[in-house]
PyMOL Python script that loads the backbone (N, CA, C, O; Angstrom):
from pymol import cmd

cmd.read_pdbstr("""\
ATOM      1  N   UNK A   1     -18.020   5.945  14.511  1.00  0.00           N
ATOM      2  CA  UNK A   1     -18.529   5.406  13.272  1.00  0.00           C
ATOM      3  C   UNK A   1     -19.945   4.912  13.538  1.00  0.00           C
ATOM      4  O   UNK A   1     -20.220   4.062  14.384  1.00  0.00           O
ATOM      5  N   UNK A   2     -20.937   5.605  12.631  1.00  0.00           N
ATOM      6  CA  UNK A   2     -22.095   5.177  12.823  1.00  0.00           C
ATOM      7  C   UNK A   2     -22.714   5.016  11.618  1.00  0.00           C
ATOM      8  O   UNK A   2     -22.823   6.063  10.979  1.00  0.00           O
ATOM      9  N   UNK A   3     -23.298   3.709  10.940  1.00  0.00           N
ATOM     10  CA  UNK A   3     -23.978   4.088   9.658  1.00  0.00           C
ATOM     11  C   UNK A   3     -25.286   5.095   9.219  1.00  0.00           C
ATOM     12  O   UNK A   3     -26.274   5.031   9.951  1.00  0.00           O
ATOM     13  N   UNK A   4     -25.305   5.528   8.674  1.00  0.00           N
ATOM     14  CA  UNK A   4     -26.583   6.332   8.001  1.00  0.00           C
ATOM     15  C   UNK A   4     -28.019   5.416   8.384  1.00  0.00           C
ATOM     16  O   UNK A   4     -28.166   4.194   8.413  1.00  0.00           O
ATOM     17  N   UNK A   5     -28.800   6.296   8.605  1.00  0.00           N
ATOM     18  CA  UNK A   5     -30.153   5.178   8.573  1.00  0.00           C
ATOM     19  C   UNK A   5     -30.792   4.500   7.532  1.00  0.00           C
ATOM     20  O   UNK A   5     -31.764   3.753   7.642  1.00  0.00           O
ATOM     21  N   UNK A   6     -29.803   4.999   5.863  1.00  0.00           N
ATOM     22  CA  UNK A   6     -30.319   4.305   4.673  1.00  0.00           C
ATOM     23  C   UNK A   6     -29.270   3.113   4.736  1.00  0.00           C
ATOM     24  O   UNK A   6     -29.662   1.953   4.605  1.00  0.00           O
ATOM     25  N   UNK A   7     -28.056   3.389   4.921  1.00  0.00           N
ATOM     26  CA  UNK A   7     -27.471   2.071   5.222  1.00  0.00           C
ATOM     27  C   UNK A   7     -27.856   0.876   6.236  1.00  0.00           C
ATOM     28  O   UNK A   7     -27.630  -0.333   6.193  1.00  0.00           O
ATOM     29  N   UNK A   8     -28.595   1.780   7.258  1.00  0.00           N
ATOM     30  CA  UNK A   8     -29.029   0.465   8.273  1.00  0.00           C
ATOM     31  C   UNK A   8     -29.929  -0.031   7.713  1.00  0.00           C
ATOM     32  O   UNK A   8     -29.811  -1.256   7.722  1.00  0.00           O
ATOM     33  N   UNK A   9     -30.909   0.355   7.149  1.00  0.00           N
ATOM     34  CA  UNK A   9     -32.229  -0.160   6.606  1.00  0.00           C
ATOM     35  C   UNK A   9     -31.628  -1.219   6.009  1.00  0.00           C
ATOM     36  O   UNK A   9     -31.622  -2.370   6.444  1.00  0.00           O
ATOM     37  N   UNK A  10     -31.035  -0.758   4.840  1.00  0.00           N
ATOM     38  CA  UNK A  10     -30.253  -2.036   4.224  1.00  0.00           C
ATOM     39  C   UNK A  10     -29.760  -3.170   4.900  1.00  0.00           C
ATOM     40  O   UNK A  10     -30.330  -4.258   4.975  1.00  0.00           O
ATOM     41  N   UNK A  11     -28.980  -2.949   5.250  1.00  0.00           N
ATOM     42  CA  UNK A  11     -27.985  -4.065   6.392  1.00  0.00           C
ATOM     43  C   UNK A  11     -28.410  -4.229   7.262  1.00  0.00           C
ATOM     44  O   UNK A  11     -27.864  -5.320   7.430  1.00  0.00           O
ATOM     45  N   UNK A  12     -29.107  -4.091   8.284  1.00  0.00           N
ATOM     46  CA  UNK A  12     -29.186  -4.310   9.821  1.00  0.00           C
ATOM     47  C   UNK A  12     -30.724  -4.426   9.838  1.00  0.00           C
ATOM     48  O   UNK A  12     -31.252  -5.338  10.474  1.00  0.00           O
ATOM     49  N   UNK A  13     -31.513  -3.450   9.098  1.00  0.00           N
ATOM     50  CA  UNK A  13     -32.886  -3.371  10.092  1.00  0.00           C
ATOM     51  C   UNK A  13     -33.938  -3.829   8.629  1.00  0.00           C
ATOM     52  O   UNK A  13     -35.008  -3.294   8.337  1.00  0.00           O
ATOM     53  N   UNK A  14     -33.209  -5.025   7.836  1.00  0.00           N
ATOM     54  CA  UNK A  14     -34.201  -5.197   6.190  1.00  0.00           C
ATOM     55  C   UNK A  14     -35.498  -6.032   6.826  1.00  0.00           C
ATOM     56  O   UNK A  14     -36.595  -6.000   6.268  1.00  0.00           O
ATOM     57  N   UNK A  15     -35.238  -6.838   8.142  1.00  0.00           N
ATOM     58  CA  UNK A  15     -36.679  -7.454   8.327  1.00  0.00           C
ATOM     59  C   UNK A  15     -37.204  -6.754   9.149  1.00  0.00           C
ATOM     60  O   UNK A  15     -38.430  -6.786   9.255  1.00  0.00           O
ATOM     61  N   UNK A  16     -36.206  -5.681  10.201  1.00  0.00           N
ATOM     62  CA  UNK A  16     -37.818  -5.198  11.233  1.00  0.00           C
ATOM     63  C   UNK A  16     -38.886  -4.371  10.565  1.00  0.00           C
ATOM     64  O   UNK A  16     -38.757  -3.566   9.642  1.00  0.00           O
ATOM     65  N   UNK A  17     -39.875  -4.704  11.166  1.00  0.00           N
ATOM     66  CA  UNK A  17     -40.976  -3.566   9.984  1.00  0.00           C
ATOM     67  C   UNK A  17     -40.393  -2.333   9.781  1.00  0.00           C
ATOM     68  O   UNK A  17     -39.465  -1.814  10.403  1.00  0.00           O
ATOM     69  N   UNK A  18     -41.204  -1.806   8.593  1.00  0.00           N
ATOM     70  CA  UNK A  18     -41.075  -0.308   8.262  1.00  0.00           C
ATOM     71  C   UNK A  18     -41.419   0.741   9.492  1.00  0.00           C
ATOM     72  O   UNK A  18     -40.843   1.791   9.777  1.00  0.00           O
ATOM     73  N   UNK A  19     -42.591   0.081  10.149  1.00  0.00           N
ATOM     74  CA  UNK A  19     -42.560   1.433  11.316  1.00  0.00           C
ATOM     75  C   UNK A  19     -41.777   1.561  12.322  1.00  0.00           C
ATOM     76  O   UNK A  19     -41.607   2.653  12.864  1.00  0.00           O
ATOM     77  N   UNK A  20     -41.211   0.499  12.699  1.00  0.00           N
ATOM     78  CA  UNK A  20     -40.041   0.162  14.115  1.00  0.00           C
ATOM     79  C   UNK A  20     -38.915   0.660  13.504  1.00  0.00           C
ATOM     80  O   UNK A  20     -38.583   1.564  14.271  1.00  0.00           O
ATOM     81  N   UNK A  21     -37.888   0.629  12.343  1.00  0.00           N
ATOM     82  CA  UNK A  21     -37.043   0.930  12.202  1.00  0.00           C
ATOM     83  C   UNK A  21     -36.307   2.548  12.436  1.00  0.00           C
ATOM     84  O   UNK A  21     -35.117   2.789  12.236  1.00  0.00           O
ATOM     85  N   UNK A  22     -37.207   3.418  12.844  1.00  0.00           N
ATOM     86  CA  UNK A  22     -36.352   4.633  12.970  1.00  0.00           C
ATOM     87  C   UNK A  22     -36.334   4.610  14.198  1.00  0.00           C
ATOM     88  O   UNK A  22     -35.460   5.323  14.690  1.00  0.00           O
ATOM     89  N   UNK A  23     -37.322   3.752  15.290  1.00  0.00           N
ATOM     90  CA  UNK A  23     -37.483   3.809  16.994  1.00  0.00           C
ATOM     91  C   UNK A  23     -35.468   2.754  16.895  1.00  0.00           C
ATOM     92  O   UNK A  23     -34.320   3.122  17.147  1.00  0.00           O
ATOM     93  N   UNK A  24     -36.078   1.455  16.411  1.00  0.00           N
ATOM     94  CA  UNK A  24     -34.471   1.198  16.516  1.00  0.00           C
ATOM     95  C   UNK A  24     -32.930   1.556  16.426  1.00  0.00           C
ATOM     96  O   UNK A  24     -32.006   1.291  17.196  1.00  0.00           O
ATOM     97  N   UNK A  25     -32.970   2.340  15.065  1.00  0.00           N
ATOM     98  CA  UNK A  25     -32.023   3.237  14.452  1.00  0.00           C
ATOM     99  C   UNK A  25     -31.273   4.146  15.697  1.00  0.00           C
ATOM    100  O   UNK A  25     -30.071   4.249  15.939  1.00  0.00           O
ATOM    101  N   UNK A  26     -32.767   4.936  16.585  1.00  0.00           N
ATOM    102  CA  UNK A  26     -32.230   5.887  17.050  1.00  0.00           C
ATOM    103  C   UNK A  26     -31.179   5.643  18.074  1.00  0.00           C
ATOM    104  O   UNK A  26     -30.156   6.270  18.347  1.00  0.00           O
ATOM    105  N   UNK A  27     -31.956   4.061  18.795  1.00  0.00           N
ATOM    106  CA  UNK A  27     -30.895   3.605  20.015  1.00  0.00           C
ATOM    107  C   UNK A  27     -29.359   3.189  19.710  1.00  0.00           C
ATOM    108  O   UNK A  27     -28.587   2.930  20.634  1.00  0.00           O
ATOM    109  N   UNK A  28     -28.855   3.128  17.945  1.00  0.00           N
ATOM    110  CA  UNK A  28     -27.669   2.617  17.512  1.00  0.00           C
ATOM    111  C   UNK A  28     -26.624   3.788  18.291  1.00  0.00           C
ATOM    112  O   UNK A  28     -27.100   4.868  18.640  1.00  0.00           O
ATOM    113  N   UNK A  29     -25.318   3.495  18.498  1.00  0.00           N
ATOM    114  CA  UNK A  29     -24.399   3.898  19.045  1.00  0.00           C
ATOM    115  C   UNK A  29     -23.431   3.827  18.362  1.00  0.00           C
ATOM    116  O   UNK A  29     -23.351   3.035  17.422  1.00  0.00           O
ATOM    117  N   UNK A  30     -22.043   5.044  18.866  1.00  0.00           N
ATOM    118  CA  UNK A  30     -21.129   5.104  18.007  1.00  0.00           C
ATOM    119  C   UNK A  30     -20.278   3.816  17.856  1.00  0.00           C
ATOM    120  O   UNK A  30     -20.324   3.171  18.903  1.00  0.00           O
ATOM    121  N   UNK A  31     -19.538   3.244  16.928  1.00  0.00           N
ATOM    122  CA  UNK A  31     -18.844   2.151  16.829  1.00  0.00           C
ATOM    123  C   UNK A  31     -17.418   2.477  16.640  1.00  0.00           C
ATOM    124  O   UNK A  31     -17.221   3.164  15.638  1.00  0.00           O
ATOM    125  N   UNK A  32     -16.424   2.190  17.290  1.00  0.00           N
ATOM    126  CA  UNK A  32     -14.775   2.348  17.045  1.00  0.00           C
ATOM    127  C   UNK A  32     -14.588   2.289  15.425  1.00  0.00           C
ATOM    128  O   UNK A  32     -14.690   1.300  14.698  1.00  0.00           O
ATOM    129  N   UNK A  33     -14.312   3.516  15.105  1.00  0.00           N
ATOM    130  CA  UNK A  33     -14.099   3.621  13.322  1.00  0.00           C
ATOM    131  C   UNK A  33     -12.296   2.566  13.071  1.00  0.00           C
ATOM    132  O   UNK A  33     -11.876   2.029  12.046  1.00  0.00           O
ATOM    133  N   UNK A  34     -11.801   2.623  14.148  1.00  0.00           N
ATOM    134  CA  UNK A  34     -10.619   2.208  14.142  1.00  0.00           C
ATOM    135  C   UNK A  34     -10.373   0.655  14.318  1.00  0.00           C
ATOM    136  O   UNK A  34      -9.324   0.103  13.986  1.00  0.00           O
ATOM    137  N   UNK A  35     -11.826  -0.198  15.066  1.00  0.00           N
ATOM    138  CA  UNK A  35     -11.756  -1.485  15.107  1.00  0.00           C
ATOM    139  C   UNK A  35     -12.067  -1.604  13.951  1.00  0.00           C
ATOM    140  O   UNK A  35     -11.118  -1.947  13.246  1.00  0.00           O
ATOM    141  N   UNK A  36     -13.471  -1.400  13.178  1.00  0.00           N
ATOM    142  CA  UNK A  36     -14.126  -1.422  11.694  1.00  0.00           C
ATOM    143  C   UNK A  36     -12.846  -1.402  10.870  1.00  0.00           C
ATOM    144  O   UNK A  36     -12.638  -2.361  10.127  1.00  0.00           O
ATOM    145  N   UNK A  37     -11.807  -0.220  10.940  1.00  0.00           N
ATOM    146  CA  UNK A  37     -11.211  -0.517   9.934  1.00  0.00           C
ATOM    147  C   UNK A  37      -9.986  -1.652   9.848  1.00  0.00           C
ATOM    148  O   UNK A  37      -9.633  -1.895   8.695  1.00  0.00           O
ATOM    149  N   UNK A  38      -9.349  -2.317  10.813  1.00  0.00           N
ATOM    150  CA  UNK A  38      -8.598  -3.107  11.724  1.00  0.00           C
ATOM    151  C   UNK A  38      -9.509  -3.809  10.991  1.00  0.00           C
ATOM    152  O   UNK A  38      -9.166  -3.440   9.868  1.00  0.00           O
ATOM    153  N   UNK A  39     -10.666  -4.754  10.768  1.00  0.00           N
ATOM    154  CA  UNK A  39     -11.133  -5.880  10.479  1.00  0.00           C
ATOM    155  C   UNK A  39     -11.617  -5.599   9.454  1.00  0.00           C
ATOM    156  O   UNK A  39     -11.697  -6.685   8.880  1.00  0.00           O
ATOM    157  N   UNK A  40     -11.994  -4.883   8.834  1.00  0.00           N
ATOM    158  CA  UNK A  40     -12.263  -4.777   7.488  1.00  0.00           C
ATOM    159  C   UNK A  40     -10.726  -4.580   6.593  1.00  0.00           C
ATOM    160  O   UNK A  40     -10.831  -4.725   5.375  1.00  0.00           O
ATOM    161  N   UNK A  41     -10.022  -4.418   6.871  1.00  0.00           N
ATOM    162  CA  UNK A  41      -8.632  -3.764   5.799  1.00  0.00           C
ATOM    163  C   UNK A  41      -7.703  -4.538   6.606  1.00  0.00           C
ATOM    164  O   UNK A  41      -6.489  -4.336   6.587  1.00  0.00           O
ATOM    165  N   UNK A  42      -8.297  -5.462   7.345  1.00  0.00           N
ATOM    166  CA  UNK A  42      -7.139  -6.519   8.107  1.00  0.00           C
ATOM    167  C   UNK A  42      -5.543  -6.799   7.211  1.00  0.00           C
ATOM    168  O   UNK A  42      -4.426  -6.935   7.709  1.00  0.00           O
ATOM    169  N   UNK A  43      -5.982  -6.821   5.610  1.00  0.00           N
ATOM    170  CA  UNK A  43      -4.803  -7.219   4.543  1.00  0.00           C
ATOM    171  C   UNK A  43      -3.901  -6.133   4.460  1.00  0.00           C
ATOM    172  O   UNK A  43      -2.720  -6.188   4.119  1.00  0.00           O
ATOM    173  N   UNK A  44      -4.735  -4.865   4.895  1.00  0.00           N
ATOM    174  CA  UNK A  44      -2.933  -3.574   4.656  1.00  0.00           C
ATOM    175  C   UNK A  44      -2.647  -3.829   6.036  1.00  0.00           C
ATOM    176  O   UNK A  44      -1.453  -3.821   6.337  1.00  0.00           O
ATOM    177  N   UNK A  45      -3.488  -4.056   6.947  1.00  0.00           N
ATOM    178  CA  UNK A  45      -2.660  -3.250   8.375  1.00  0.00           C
ATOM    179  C   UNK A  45      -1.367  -3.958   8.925  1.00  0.00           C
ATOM    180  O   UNK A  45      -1.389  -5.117   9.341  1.00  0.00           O
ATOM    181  N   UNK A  46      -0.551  -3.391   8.903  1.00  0.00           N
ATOM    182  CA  UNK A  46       0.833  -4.006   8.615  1.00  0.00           C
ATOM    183  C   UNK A  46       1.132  -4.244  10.304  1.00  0.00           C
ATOM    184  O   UNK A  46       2.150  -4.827  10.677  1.00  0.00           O
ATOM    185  N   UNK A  47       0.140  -3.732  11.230  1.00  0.00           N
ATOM    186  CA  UNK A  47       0.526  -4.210  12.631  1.00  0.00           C
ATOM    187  C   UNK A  47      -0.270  -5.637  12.938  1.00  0.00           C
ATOM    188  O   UNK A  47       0.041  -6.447  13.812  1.00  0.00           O
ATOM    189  N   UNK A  48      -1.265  -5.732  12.094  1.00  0.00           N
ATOM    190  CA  UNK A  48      -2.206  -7.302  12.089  1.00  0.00           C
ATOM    191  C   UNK A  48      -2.633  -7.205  13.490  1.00  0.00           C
ATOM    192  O   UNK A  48      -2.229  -8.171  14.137  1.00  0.00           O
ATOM    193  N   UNK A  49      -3.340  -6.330  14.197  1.00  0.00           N
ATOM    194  CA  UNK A  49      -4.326  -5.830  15.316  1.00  0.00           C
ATOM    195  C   UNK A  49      -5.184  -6.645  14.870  1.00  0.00           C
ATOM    196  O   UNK A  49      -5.775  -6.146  15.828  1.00  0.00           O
ATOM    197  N   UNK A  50      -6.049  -7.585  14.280  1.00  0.00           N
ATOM    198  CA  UNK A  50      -6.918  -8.474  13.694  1.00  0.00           C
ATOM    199  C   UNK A  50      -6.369  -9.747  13.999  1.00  0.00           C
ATOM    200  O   UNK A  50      -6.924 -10.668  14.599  1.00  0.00           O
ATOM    201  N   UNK A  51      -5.250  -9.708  13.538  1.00  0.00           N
ATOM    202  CA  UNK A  51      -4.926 -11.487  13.352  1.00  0.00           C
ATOM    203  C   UNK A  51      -4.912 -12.002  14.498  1.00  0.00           C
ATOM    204  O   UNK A  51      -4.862 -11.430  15.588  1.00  0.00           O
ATOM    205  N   UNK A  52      -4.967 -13.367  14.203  1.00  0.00           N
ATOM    206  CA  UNK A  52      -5.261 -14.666  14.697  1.00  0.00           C
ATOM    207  C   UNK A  52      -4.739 -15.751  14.737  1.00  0.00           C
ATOM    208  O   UNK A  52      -4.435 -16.022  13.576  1.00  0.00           O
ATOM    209  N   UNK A  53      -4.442 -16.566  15.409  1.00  0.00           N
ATOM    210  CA  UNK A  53      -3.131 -17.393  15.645  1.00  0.00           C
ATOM    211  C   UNK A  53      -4.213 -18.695  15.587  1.00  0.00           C
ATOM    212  O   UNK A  53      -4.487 -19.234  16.660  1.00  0.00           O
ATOM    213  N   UNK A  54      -4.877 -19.242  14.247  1.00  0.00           N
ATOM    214  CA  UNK A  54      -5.646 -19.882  14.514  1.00  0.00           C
ATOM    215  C   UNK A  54      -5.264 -21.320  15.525  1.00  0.00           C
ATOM    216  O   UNK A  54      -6.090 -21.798  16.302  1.00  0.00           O
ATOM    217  N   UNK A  55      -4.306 -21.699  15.395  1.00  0.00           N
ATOM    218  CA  UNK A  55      -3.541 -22.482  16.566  1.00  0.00           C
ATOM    219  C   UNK A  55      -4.118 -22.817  17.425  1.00  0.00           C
ATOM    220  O   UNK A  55      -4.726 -23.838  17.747  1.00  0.00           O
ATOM    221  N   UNK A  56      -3.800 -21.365  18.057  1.00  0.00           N
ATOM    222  CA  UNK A  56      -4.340 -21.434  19.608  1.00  0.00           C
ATOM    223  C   UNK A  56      -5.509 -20.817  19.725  1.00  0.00           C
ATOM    224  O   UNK A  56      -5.788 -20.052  20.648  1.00  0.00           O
ATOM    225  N   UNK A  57      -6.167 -21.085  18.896  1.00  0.00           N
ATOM    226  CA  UNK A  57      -7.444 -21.539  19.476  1.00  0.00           C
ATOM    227  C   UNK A  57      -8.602 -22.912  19.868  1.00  0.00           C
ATOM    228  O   UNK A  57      -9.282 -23.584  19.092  1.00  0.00           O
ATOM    229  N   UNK A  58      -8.487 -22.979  21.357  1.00  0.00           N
ATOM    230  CA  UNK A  58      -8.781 -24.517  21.479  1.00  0.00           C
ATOM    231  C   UNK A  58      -9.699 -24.569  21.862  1.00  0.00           C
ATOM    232  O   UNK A  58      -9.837 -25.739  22.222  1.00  0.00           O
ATOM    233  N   UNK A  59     -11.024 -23.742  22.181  1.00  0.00           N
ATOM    234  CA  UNK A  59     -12.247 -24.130  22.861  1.00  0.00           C
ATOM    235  C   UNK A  59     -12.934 -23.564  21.999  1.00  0.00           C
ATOM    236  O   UNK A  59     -12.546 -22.649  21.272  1.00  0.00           O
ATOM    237  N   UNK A  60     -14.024 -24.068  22.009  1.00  0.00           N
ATOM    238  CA  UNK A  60     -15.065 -24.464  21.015  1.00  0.00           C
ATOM    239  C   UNK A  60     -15.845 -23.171  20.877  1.00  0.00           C
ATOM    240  O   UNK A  60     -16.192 -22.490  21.842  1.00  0.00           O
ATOM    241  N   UNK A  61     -16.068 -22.915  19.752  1.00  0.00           N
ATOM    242  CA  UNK A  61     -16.980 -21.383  18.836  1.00  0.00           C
ATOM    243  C   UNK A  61     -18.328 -21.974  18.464  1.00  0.00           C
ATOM    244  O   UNK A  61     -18.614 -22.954  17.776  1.00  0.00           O
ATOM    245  N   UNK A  62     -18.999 -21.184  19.053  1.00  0.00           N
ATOM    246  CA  UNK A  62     -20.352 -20.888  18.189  1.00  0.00           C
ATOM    247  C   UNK A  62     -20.190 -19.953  16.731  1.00  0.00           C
ATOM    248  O   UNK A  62     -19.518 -18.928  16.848  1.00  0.00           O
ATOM    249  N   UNK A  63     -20.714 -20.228  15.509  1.00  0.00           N
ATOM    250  CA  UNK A  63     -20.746 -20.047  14.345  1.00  0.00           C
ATOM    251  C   UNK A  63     -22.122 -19.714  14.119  1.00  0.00           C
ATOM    252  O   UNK A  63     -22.808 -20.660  14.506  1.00  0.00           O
ATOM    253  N   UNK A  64     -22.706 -18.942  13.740  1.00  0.00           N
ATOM    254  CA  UNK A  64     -24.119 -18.827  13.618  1.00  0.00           C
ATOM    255  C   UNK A  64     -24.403 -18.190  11.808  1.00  0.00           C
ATOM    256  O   UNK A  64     -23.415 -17.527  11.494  1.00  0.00           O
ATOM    257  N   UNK A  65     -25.116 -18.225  11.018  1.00  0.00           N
ATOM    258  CA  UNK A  65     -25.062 -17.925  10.104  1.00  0.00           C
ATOM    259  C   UNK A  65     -26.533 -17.896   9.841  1.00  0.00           C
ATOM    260  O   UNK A  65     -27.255 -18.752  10.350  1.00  0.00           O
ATOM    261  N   UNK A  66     -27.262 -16.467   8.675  1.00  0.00           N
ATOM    262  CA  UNK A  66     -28.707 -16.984   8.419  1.00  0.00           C
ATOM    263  C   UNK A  66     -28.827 -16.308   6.644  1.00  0.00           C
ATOM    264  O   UNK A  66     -28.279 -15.389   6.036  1.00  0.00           O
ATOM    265  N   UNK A  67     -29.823 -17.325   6.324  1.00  0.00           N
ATOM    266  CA  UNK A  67     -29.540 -16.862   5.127  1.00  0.00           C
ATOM    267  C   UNK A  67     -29.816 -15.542   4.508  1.00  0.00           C
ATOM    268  O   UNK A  67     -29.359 -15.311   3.389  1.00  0.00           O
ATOM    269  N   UNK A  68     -30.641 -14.512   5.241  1.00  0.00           N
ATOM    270  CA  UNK A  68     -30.697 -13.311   4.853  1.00  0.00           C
ATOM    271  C   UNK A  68     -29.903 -12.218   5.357  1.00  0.00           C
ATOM    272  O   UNK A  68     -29.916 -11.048   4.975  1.00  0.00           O
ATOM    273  N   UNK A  69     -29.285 -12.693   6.165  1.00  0.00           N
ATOM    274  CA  UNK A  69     -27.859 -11.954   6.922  1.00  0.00           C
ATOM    275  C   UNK A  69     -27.089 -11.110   5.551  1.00  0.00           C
ATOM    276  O   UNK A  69     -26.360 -11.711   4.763  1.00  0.00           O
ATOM    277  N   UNK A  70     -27.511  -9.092   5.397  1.00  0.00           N
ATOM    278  CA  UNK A  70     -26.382  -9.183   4.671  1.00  0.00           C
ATOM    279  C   UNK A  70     -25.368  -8.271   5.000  1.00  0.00           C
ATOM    280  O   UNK A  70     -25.033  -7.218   4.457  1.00  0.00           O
ATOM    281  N   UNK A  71     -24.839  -8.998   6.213  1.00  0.00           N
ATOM    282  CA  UNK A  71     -23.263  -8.601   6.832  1.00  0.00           C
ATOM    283  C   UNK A  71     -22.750  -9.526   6.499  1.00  0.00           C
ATOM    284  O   UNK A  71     -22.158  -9.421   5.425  1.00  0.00           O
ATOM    285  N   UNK A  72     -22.719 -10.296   6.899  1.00  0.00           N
ATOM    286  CA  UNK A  72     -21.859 -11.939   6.608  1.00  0.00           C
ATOM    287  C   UNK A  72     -22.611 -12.831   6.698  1.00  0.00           C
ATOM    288  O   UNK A  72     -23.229 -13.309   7.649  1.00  0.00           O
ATOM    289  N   UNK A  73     -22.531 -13.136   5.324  1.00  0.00           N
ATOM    290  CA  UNK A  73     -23.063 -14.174   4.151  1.00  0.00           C
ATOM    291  C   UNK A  73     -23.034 -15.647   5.225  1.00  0.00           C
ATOM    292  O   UNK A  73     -22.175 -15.809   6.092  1.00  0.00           O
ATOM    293  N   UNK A  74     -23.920 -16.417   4.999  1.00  0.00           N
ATOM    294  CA  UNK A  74     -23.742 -17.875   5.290  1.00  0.00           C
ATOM    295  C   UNK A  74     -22.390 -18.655   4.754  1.00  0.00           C
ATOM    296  O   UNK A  74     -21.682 -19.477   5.337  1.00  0.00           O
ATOM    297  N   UNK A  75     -22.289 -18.079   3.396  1.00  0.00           N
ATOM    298  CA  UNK A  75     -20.743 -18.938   3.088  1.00  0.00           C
ATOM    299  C   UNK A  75     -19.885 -18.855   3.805  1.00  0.00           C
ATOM    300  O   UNK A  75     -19.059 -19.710   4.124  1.00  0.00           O
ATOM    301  N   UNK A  76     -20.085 -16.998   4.386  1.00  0.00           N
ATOM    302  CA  UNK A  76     -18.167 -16.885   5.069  1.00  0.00           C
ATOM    303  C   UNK A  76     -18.570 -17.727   6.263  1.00  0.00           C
ATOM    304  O   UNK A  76     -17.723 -18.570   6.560  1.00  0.00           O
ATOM    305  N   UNK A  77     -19.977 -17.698   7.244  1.00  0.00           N
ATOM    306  CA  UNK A  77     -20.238 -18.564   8.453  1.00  0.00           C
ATOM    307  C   UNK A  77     -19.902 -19.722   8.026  1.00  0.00           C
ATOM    308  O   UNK A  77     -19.720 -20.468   8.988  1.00  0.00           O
ATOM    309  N   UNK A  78     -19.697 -20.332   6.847  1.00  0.00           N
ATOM    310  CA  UNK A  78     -19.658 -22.075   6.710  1.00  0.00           C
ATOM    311  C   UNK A  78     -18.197 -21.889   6.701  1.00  0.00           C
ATOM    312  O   UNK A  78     -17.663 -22.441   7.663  1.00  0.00           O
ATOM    313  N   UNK A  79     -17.378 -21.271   5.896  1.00  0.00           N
ATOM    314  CA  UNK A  79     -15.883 -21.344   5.776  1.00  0.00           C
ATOM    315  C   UNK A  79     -15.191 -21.149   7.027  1.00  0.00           C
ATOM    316  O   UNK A  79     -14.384 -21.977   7.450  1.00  0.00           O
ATOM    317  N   UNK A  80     -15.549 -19.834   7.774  1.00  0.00           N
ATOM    318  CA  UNK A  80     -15.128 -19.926   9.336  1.00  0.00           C
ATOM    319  C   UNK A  80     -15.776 -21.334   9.962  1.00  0.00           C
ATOM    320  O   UNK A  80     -14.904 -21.937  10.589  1.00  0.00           O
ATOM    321  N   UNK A  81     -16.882 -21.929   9.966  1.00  0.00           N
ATOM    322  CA  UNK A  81     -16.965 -23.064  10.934  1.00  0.00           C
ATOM    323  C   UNK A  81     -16.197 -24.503  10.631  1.00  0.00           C
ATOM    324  O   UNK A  81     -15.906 -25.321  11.504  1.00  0.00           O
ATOM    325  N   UNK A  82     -15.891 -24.664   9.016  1.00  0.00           N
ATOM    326  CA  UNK A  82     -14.981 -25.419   8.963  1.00  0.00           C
ATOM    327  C   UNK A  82     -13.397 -25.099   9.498  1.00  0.00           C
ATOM    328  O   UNK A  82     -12.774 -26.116   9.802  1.00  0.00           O
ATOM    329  N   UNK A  83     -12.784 -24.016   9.626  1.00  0.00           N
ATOM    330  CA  UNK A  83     -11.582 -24.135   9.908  1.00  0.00           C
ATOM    331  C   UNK A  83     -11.620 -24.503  11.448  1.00  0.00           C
ATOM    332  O   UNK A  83     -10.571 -24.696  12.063  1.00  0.00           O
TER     333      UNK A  83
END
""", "prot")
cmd.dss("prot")
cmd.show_as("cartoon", "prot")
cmd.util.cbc("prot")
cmd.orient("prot")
């Protein structure tokens, strides 16, 4: 799984300049289409390969969030850093 270079522009590469973005693009690599869909469609996958036992989790997360991020929004970074 690799996005299109009109999708990266969008999502990934909206602040590097216009001329750097196809030198960047080119170094992108394939991505597990099967993790992507595991965390994106986390709600059908009836084996829950995603989930999370928020429980047990006891040592401390970095949360990072920015406001022009548009993969994940600052809200979902604020809602994950409160739980």
């Amino acid at each position: 799984m690799r996005p299109t270079y009109r999708e990266a522009a969008y999502s990934l590469l909206h602040l590097v300049p216009q001329q750097e973005r196809s030198g960047v693009y080119d170094r992108f690599v394939y991505e597990s289409g099967r993790a992507a869909a595991e965390l994106g469609f986390c709600a059908f996958d009836r084996h829950r390969a995603a989930h999370v036992e928020e429980a047990q989790v006891t040592c401390p997360l970095l949360i990072i969030g920015a406001g022009q991020d548009r993969i994940t929004p600052a809200s979902v970074v604020r809602w994950v850093a409160a739980k």
